[in-house]
N, C-alpha and C positions, 0 to 999 in steps of 0.2 A: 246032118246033125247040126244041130243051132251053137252058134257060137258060147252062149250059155253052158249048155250040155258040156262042150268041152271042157269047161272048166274044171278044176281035180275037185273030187266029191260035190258036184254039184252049187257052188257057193252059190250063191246070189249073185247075180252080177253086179247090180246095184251098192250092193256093200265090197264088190272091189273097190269099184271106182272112189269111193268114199275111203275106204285105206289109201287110196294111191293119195285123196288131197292130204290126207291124214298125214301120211308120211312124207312127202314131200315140202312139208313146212312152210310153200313160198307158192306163189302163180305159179299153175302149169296148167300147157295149152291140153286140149283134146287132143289133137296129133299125141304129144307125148305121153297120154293117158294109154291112149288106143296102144301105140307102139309098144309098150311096156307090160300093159294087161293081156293083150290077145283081144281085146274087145274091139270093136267097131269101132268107127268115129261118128258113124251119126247115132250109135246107141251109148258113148262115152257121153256123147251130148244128149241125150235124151235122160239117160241115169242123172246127170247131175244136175241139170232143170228140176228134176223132181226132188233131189238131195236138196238144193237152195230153198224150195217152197217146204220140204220136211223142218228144216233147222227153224225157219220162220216162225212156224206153227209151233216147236219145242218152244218150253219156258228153261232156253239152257245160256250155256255162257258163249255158246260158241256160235259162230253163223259161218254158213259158205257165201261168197259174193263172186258174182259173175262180169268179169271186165274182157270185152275185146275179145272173146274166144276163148279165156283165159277165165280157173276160177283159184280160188284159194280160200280154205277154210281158214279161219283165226279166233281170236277172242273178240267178242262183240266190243267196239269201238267205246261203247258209255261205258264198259267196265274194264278198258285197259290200264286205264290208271290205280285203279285198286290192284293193278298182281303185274306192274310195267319189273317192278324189286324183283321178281320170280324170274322174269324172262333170261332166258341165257343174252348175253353181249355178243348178236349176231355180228353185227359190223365194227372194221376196225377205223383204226380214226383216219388213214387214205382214202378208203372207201366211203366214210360219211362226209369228210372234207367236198370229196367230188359229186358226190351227190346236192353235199349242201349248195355248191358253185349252181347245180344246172338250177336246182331249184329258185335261188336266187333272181336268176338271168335267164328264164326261161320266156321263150324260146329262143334253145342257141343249139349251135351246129356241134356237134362230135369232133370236128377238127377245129375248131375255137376252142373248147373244153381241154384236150390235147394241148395246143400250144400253150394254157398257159397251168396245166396240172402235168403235162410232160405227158413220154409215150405210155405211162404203164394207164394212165385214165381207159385206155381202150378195152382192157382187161378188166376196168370199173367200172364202165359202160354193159358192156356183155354180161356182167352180173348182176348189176344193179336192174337191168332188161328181166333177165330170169326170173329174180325176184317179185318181179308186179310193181316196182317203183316206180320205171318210168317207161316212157313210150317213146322209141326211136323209129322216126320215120324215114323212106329214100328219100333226100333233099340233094338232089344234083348227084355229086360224088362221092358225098356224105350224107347223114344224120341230121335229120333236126330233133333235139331231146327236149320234152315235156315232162311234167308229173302223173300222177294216175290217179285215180279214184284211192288205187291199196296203198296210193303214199300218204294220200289226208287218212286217211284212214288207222293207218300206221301210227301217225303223228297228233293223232286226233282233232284235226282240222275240220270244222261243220262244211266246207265246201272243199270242191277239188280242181276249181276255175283256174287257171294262172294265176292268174292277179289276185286273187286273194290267198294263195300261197303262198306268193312270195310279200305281201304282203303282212301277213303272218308270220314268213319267215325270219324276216328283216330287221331286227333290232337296229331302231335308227341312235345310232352314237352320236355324241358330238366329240368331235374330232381336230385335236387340233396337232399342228406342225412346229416345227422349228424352223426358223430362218431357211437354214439347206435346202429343208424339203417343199420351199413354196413352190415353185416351177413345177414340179415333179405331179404335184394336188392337182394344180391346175391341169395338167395334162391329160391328168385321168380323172378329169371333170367331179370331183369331189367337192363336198362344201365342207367345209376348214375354217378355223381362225388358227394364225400365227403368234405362236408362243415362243419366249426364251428362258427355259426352265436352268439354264444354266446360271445364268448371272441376273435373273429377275426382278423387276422392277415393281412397285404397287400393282402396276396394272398387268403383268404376267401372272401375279401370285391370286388376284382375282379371275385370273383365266384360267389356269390351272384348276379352281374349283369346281369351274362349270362345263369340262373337257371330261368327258370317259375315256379313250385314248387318244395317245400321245403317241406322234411317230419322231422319233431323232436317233441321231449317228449312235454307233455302239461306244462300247466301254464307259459310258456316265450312268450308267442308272442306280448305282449306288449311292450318287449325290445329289440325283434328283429325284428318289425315293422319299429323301426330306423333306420334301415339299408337296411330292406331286403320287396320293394313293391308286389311284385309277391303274389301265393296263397299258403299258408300253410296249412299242414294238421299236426294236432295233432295227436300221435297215441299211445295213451297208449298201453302199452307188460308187464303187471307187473305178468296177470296172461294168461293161453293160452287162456282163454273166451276173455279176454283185444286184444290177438292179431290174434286173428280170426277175431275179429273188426276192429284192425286197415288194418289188408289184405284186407278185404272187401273197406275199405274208400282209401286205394293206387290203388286197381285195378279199381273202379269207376273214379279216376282220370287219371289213365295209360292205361287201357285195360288190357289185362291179355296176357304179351308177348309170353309163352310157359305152354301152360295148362298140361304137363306133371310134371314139377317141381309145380305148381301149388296145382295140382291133389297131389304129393308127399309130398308138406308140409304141407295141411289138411290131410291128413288120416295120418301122425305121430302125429299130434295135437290130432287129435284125440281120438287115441290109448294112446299117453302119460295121457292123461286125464280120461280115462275109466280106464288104469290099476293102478292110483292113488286113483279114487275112489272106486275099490277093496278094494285098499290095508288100504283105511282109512274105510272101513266098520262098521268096530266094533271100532273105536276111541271113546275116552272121549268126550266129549262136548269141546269146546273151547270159549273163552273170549277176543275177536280180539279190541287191542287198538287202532288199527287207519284204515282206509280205506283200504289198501293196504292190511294187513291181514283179512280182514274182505272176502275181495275179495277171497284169495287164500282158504281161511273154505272154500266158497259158493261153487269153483270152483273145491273142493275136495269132497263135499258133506256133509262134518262134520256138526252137530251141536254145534247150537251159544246160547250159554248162559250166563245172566249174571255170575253164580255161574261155571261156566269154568273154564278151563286153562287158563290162560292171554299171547296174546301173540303181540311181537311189534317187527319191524324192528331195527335191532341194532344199527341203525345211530337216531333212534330218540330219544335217551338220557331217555327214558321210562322204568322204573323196571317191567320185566316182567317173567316171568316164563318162557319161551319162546321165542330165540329171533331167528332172522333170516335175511338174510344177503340182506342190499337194495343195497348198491355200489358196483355194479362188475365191472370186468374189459371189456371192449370195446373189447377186445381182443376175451372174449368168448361168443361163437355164443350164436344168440338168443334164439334158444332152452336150450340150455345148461344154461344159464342164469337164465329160470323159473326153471327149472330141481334143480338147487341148491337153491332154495328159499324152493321147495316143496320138497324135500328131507327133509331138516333141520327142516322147521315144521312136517313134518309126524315124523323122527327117532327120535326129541326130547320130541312129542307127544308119541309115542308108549313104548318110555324107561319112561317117566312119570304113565305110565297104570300100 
């Protein structure tokens, strides 16, 4: 008996398969068609070949599109924007965050994406795959992620090329800094001009007009609100956990200009931060008076006790056992910056042992 036949009262086969894209709201391959319906795989692929050239020939709103093995019915691309208000809010904003990253920077690896969206992106990846968004290929140990046909598509993009996606995607900002964060721009190869929105000068306050964002240190933005309408990004760098944060929160607003510098200033972060907490393995317990040290213990791995070493940044007028230097000079780079914070607590730490 034909696999047809089997089915309960005779359906059509053909209008399973078409429930299945129906219902499944997103890409799905043949295999999962087949699996799911009882139908074949080379007659799941024959059904929906003729499904794709039916929808064609309809004057409807819908089309099937055939990508990779993979099809997925939708609303026809020239009228998503008339009924985009209708659609349910499939994606949450981690999951479009990470999408937007590979988009951007495409073609990048799976473990690149990972290091700098952390581990739940894997979980965002294997979704965003289901979906018809992007294309994850074997590249060595990992993934190399591309966009799809169903992401222009999606997004209403006329092509689905790399480069004109992300070209597309890319609201070029102008972007400017404060003093602290010049090293930092440069490091991750950004184009910037330096601004001082705090204490401004004619020629800050004519920069400030022609900057869409502004990155500087937290707790001022209510005073430089007064000046400066555009969007701010806070980015604490006190400890390298702080500025692996703030890299994450500049490339969600930039893209990520050259993923080689990129790539090169996470794995020194990194490293600087593995061979610290080596080196404080066997440290005393510490007693961090204020935030800022409390951060650089976590971020060395030391333990925190009340009955510690007591320790406080030397600009906070705090008697401590321990002090360690918060005002550097602008002059040295941002690595070098944490570098002399965590020196001075670990060497004053270790001569106290």
């Amino acid at each position: 008996m034909s696999e047809d036949l089997d089915l309960e009262h005779n359906i059509n086969s053909k209008t399973v398969v078409e429930a299945a894209l129906f219902t499944a709201g997103r890409a799905i391959s043949l295999g999962e068609i087949s699996q799911n319906t009882g139908l074949s795989k080379r007659n799941v692929k024959l059904y929906a070949q003729e499904l794709v050239k039916d929808y064609e020939e309809k004057d409807s709103g819908i089309e099937i599109l055939e990508f990779e093995d993979k099809y997925v019915m939708q609303v026809r691309a020239c009228l998503a924007d008339k009924v985009s208000k209708l659609a349910p809010k499939e994606m949450e904003a981690p999951l479009l965050r990470t999408l937007a990253m590979i988009a951007y920077n495409q073609p990048i690896t799976q473990s690149e994406v990972a290091r700098i969206r952390g581990n739940k992106s894997y979980g965002h990846v294997k979704e965003l795959e289901e979906k018809g968004l992007i294309r994850a290929e074997k590249s060595g140990r990992t993934k190399m992620l591309t966009t799809t046909k169903i992401f222009a598509d999606y997004f209403g993009l006329e092509l689905d090329n790399p480069e004109f996606v992300k070209s597309m995607m890319i609201e070029k900002k102008a972007l400017g800094v404060t003093p602290m964060y010049e090293s930092l721009a440069k490091r991750m190869g950004l184009d910037f001009v330096v601004v001082n929105p705090y204490k401004p000068y004619r020629n800050d306050l004519e920069t400030l007009k022609q900057i869409d964002l502004l990155v500087m240190a937290p707790g001022y933005q209510d005073r430089v609100k007064e000046l400066y309408s555009g969007k701010i990004i806070e980015a604490p760098v006190r400890t390298f956990y702080r500025l692996k944060e703030s890299i994450q929160m500049i490339l969600e607003a930039t893209g990520m200009p050259n993923q080689n510098e990129i790539r090169s200033l996470l794995e020194e972060i990194d490293r600087l931060t593995e061979g610290y907490r080596e080196r404080a393995k066997d440290a005393k317990a510490v007693k961090p008076l204020t935030p800022m040290t409390e951060e650089i213990a976590q971020d060395m791995g030391i333990t925190i006790s009340e009955q510690g070493v007591s320790v406080a940044p030397n600009s906070a007028g705090i008697k401590a056992q321990i002090l360690i230097p918060a005002h550097q000079s602008y002059d040295l780079d941002i690595i070098d910056r944490i570098k002399e914070r965590y020196e001075a607590f670990l060497n004053q730490l270790m001569l106290d042992n």
